[in-house]
BAZA-959932 format. One record per residue: residue number from 1; residue in one letter; x, y, z of N, C-alpha, C, O in turn. Coordinates in Angstrom, 1 decimal, m for minus. Layout:
<rs>
NUM_A_X_Y_Z_X_Y_Z_X_Y_Z_X_Y_Z
...
</rs>
This chain:
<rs>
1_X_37.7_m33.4_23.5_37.9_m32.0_23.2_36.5_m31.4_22.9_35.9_m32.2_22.3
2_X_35.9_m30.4_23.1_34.6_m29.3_23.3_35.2_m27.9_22.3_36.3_m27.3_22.3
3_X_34.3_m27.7_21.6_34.8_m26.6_21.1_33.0_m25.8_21.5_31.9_m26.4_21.7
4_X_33.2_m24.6_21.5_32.5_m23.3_21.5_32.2_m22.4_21.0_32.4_m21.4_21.7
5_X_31.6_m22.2_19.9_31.4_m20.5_19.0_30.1_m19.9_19.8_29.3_m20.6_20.3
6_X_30.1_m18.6_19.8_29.4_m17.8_20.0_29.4_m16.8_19.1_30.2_m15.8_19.1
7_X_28.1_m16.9_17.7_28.1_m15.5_16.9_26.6_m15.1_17.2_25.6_m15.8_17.3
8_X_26.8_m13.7_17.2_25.7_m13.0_17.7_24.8_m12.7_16.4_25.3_m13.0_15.3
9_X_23.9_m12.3_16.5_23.2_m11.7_15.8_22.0_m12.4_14.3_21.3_m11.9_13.5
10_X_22.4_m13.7_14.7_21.9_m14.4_13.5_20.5_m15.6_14.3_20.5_m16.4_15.3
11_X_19.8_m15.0_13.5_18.4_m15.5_14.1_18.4_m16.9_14.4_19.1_m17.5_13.7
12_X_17.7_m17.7_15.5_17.8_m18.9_16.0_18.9_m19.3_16.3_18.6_m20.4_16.9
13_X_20.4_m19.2_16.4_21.1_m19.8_16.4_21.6_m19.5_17.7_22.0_m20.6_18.2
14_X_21.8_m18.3_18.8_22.3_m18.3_20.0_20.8_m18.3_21.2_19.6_m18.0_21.0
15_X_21.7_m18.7_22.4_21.0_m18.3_23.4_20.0_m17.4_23.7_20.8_m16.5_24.0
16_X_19.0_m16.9_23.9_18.3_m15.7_24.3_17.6_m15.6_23.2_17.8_m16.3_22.2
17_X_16.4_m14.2_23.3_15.9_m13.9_22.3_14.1_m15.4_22.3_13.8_m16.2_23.2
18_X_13.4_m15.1_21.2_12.1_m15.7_21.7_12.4_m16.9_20.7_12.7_m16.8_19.5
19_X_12.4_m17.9_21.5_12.2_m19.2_20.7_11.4_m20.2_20.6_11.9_m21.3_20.9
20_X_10.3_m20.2_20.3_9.4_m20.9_20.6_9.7_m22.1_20.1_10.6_m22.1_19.2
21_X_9.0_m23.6_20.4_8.9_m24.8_19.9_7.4_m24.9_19.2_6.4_m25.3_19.7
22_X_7.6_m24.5_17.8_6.7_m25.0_16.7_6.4_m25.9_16.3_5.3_m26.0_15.7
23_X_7.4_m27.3_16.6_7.1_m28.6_15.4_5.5_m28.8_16.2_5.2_m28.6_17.4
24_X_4.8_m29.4_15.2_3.3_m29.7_15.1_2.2_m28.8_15.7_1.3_m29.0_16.4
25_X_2.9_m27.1_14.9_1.9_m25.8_15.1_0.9_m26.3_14.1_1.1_m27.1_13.3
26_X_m0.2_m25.6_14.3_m1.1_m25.6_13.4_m0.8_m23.9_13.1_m0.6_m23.0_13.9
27_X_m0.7_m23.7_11.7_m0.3_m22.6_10.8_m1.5_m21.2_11.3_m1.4_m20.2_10.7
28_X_m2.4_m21.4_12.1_m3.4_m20.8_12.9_m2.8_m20.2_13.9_m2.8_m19.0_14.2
29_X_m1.9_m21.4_14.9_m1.8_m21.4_16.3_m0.4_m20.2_15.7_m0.5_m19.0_16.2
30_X_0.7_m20.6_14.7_1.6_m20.3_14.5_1.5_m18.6_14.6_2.3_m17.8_15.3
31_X_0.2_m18.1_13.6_0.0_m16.1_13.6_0.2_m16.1_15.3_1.0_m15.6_16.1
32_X_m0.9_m16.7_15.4_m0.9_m15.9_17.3_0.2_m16.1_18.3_0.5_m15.4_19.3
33_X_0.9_m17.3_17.7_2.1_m17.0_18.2_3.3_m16.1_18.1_4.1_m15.7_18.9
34_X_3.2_m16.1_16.7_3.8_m14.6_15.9_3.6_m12.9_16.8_4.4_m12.0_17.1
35_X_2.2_m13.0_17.2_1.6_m11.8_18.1_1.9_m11.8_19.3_1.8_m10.8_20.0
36_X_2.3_m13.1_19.7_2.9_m13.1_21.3_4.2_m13.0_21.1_4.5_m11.9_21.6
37_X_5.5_m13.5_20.6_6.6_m13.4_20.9_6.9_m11.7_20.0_8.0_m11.2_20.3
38_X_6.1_m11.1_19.1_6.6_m9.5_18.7_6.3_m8.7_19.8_5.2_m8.6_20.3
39_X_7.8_m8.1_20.1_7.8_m7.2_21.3_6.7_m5.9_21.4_6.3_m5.3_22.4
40_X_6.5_m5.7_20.5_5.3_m4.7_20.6_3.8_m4.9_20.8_3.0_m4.0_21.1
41_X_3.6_m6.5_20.3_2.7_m7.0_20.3_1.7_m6.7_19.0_1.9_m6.2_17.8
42_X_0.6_m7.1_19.5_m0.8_m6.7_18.2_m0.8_m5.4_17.8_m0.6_m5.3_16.5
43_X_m0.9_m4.1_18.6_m0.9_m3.1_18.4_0.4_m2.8_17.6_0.2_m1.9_16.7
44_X_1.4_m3.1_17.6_2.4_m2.8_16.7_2.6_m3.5_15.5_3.2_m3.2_14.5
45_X_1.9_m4.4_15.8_1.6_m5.5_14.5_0.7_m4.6_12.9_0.9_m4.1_11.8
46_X_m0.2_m4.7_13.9_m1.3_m4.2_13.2_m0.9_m2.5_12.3_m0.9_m2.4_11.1
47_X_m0.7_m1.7_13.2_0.0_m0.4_12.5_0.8_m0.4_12.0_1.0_0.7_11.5
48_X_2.0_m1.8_11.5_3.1_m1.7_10.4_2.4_m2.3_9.1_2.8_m2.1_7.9
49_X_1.0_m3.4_9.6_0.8_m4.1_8.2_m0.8_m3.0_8.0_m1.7_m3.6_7.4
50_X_m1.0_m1.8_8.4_m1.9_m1.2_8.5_m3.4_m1.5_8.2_m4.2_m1.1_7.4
51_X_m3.5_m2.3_9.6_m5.1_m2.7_9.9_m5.5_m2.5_11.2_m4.8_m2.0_12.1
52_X_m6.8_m2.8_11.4_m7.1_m2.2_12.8_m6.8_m2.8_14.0_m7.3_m3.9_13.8
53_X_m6.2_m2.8_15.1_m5.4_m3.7_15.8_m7.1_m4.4_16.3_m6.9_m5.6_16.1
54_X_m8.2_m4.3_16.7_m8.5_m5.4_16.8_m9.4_m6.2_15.6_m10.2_m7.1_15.5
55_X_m8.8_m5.3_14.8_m9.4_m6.5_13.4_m8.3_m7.6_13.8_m8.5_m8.7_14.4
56_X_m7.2_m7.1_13.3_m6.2_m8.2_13.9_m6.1_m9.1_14.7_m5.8_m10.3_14.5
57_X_m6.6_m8.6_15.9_m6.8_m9.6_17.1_m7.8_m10.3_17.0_m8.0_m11.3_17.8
58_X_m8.9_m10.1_15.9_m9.6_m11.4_15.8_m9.4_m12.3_14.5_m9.9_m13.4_14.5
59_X_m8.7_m12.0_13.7_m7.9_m12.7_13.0_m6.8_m13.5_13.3_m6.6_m14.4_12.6
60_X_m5.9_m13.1_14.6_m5.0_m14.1_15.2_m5.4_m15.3_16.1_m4.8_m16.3_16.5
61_X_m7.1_m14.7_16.5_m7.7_m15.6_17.5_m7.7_m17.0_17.0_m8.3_m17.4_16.0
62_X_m7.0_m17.8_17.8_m7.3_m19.3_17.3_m8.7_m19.7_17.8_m8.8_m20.8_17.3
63_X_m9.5_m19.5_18.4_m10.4_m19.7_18.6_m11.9_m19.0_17.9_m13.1_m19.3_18.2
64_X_m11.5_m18.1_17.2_m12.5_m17.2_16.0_m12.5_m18.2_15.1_m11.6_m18.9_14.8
65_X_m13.7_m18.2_14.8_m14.3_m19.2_13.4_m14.6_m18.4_12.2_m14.5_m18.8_11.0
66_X_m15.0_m17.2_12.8_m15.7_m16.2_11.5_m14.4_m15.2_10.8_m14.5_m14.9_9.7
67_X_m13.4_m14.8_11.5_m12.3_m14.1_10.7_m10.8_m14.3_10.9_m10.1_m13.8_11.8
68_X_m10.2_m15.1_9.8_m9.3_m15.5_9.2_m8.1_m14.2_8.4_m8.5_m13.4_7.6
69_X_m7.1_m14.3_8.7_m6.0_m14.0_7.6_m5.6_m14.2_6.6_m5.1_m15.3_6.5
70_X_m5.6_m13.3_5.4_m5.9_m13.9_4.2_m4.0_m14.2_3.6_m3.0_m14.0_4.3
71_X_m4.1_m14.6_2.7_m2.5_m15.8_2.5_m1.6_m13.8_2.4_m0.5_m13.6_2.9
72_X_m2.3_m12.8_1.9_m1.4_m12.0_1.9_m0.9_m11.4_2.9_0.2_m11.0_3.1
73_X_m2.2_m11.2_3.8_m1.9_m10.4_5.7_m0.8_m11.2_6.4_0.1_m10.8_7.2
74_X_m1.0_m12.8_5.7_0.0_m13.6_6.3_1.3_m13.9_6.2_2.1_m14.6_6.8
75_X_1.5_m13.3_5.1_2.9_m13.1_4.5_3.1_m11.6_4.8_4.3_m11.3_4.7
76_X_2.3_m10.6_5.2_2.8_m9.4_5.8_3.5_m9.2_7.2_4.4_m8.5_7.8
77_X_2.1_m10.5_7.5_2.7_m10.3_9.4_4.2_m11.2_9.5_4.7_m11.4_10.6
78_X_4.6_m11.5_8.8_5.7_m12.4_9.0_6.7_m11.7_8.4_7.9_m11.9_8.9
79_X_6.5_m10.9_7.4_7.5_m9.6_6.9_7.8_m9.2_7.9_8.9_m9.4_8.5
80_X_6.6_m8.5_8.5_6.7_m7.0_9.7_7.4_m7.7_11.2_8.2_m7.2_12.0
81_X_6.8_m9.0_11.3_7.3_m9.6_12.7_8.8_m10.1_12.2_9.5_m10.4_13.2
82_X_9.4_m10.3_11.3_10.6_m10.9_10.8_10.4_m12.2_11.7_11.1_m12.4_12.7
83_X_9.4_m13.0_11.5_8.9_m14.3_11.9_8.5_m15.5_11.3_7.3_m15.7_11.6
84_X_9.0_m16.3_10.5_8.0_m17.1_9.8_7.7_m18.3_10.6_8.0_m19.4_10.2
85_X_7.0_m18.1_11.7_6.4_m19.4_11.7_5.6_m19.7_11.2_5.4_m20.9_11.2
86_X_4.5_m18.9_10.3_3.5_m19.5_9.6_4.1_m20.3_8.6_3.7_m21.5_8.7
87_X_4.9_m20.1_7.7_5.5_m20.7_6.7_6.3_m21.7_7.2_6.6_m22.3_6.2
88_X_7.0_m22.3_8.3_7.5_m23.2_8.7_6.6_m24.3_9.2_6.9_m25.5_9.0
89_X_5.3_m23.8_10.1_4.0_m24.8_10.1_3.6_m25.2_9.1_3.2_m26.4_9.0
90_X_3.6_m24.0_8.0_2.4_m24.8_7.0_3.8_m25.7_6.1_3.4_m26.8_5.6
91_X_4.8_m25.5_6.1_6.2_m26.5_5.3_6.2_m27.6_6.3_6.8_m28.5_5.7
92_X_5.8_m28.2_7.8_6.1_m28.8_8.5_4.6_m29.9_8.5_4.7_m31.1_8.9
93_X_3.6_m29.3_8.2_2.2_m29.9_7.7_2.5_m30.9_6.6_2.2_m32.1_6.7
94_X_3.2_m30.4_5.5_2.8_m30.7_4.2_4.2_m31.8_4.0_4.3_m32.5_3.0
95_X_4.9_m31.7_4.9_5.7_m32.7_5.1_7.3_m32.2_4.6_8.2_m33.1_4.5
96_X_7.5_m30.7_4.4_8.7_m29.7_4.0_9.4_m29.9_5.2_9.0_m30.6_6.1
97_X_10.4_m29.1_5.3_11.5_m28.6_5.6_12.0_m27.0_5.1_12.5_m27.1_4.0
98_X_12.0_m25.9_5.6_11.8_m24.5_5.4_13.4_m23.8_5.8_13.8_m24.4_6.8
99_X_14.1_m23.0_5.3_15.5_m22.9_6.0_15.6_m21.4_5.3_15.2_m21.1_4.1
100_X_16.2_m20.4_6.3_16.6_m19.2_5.6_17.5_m19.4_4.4_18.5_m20.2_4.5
101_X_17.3_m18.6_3.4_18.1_m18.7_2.4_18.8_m18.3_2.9_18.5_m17.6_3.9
102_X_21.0_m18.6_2.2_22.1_m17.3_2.8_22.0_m16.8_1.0_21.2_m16.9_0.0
103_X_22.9_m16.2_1.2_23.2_m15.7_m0.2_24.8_m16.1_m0.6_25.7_m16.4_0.1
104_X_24.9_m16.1_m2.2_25.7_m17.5_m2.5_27.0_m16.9_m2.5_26.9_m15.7_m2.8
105_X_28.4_m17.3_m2.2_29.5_m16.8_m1.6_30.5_m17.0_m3.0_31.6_m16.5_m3.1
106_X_29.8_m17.8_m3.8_30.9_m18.4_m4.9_31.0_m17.9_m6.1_31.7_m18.5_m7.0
107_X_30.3_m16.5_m6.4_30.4_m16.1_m7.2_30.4_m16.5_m8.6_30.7_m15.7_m9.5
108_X_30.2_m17.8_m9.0_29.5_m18.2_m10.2_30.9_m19.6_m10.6_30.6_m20.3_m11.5
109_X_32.2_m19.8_m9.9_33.0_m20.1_m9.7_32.7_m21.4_m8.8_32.6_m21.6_m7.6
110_X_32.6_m22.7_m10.3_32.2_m24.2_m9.5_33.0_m24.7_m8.3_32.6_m25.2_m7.2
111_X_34.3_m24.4_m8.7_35.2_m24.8_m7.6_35.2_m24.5_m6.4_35.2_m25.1_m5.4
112_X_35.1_m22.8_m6.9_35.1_m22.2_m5.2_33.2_m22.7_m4.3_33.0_m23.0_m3.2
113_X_32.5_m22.6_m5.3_31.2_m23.4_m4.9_31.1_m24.8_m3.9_30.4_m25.1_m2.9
114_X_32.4_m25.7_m5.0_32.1_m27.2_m4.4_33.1_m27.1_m2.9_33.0_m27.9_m2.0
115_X_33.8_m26.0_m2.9_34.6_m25.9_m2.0_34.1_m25.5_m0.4_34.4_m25.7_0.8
116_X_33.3_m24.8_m1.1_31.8_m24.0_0.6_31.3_m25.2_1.1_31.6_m25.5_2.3
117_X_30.5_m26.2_0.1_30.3_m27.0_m0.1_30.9_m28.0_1.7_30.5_m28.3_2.8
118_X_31.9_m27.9_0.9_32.7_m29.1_1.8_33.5_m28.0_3.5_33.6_m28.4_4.6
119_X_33.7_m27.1_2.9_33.7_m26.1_4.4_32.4_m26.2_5.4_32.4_m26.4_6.6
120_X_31.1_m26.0_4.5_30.0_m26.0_5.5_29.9_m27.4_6.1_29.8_m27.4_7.3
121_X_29.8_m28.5_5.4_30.0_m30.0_5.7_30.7_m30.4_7.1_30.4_m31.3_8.0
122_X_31.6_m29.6_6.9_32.8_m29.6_8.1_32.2_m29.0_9.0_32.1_m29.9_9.9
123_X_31.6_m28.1_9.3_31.4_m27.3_10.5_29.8_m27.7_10.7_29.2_m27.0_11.5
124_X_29.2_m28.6_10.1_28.2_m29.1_10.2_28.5_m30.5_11.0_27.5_m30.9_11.6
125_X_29.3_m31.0_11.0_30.5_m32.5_11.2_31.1_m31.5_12.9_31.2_m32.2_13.9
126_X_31.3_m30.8_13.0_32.0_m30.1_13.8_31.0_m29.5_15.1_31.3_m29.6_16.3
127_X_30.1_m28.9_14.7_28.9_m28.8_15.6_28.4_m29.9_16.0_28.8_m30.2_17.1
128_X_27.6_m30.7_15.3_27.4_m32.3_15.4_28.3_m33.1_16.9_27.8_m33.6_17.8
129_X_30.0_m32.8_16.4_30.6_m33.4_17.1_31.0_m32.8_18.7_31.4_m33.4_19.8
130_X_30.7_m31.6_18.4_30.8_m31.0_19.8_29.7_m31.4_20.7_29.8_m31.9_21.8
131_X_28.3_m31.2_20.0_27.2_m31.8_21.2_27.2_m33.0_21.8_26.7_m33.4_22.8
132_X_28.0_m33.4_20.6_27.5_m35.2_21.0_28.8_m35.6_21.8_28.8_m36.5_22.7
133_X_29.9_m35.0_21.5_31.4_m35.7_22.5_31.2_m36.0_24.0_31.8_m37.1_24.4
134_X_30.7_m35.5_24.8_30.0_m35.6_26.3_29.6_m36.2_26.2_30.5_m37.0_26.6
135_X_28.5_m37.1_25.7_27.3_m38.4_25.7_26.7_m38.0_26.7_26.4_m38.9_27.5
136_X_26.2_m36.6_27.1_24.8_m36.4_28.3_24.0_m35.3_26.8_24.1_m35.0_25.6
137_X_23.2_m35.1_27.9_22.0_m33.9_27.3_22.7_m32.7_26.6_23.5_m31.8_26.9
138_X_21.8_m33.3_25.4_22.4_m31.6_24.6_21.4_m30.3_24.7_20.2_m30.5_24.8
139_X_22.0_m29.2_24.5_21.4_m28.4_25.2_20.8_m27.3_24.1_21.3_m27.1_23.0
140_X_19.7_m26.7_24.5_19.0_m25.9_23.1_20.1_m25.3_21.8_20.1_m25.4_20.6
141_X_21.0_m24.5_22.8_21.9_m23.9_22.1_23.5_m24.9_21.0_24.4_m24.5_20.3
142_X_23.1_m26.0_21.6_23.9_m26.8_20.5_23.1_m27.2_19.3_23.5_m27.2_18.2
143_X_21.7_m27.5_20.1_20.9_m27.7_18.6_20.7_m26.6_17.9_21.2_m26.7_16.9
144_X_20.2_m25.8_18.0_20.4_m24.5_17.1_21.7_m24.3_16.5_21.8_m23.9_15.3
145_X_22.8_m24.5_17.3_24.2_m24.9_16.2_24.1_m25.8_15.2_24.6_m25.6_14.1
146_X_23.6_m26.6_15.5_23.8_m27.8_14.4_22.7_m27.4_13.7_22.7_m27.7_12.5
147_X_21.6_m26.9_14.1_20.2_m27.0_12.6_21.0_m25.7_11.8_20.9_m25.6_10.5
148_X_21.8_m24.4_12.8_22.4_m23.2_11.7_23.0_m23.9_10.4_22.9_m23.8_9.2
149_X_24.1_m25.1_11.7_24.8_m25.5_10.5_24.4_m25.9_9.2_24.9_m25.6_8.1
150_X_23.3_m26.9_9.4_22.2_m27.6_8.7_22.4_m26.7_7.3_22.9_m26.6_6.2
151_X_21.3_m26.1_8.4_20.6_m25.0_7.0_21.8_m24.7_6.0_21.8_m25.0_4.8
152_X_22.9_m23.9_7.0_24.8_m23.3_5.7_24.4_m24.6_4.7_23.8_m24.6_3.6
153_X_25.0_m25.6_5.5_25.3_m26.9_4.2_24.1_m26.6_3.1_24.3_m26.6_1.9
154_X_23.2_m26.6_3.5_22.0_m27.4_2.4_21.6_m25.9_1.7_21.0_m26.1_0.7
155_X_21.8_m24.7_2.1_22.3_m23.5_0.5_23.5_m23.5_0.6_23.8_m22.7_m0.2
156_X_24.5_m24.0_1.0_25.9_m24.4_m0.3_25.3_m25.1_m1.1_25.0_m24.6_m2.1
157_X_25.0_m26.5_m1.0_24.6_m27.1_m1.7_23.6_m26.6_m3.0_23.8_m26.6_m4.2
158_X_23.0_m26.5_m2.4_21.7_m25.2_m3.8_22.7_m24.3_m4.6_22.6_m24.4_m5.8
159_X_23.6_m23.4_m4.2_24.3_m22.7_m4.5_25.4_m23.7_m5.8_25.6_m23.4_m7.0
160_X_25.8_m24.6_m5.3_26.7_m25.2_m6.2_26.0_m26.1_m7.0_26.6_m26.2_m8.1
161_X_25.0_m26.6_m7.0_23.8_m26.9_m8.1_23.6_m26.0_m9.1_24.1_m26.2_m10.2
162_X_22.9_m25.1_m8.8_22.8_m23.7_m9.2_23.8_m23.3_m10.3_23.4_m23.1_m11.4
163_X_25.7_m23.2_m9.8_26.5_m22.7_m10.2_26.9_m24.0_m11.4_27.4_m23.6_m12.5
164_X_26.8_m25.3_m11.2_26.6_m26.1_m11.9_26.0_m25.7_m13.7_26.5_m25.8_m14.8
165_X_24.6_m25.5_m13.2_23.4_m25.6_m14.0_23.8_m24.4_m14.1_22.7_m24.1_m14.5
166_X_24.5_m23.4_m14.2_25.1_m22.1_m15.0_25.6_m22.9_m15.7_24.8_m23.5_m16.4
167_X_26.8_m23.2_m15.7_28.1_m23.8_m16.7_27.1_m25.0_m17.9_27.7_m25.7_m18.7
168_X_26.0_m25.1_m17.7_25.2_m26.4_m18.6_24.7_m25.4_m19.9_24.1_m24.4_m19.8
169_X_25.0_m26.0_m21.4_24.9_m25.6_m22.2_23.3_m24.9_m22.3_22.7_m25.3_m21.4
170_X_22.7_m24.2_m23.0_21.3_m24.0_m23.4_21.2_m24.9_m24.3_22.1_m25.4_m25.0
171_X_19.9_m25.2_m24.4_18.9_m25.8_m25.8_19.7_m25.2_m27.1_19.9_m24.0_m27.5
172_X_20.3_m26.7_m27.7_21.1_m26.0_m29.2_22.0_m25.7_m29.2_22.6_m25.4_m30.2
173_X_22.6_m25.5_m27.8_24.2_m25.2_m27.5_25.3_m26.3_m27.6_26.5_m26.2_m27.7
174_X_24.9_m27.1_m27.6_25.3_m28.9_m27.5_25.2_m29.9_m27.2_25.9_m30.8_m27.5
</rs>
């Protein structure tokens, strides 16, 4: 049995749209890659984080030695591009792992917490099993299923930690 979801709109996870293959970017290569996959490119770059578009362009240049992005421009350009590869290179360097936060569904409520918990697990178990039931080539858009899934599980998980370490006494409470 094969199952199929198709939800739109949620970054990396469907077909289409710019997806580059980052693992072993250098956090350099990653800006200018940032300036090639934003549809507007440099010049639109540059005018949302308001600099000169080719100051910019020689700041993205991986091949410039003399002008660099400083840690703030680089957290701007990644605002304005709604892009973080830089922060995924430099988490992928240092030996991290980087995942969009979701925001927590459980409302402070351990149960309903441990309960996402074990829903996300499943559809993490469920993706998983769909790519793999064929035993041929899985295909981009399964794996971006399964890393979406990934990611759900591992903020339930934070989330029910989290909701945990709410319910834990303070210092002097007991």
């Amino acid at each position: 049995m094969s199952l199929s979801v198709s939800i739109s709109g949620l970054p990396g996870y469907v077909e289409g749209g710019t997806q580059l293959n980052i693992d072993g970017l250098d956090p350099v290569d990653a800006a200018f890659q940032i300036s090639q996959a934003h549809k507007g490119g440099v010049a639109d770059l540059a005018k949302r984080m308001g600099i000169n578009p080719g100051t910019l362009q020689n700041k993205l240049n991986p091949n410039n030695t003399t002008h660099h992005l400083t840690l703030k421009e680089s957290l701007t350009l990644q605002v304005v591009a709604n892009n973080a590869f830089i922060l995924r290179a430099m988490a992928a360097q240092l030996g991290f792992v980087c995942a969009r936060a979701t925001p927590d569904q459980a409302g402070g409520d351990p149960v309903e917490a441990f309960m996402r918990v074990q829903l996300e697990f499943a559809e993490l178990c469920r993706s998983a099993a769909d790519a793999l039931v064929h035993g041929g080539d899985i295909n981009r858009n399964e794996i971006r299923r399964i890393e979406y899934q990934a990611q759900e599980a591992t903020a339930a998980i934070a989330h029910l930690v989290a909701t945990a370490r709410g319910r834990m006494p303070q210092r002097g409470e007991g």
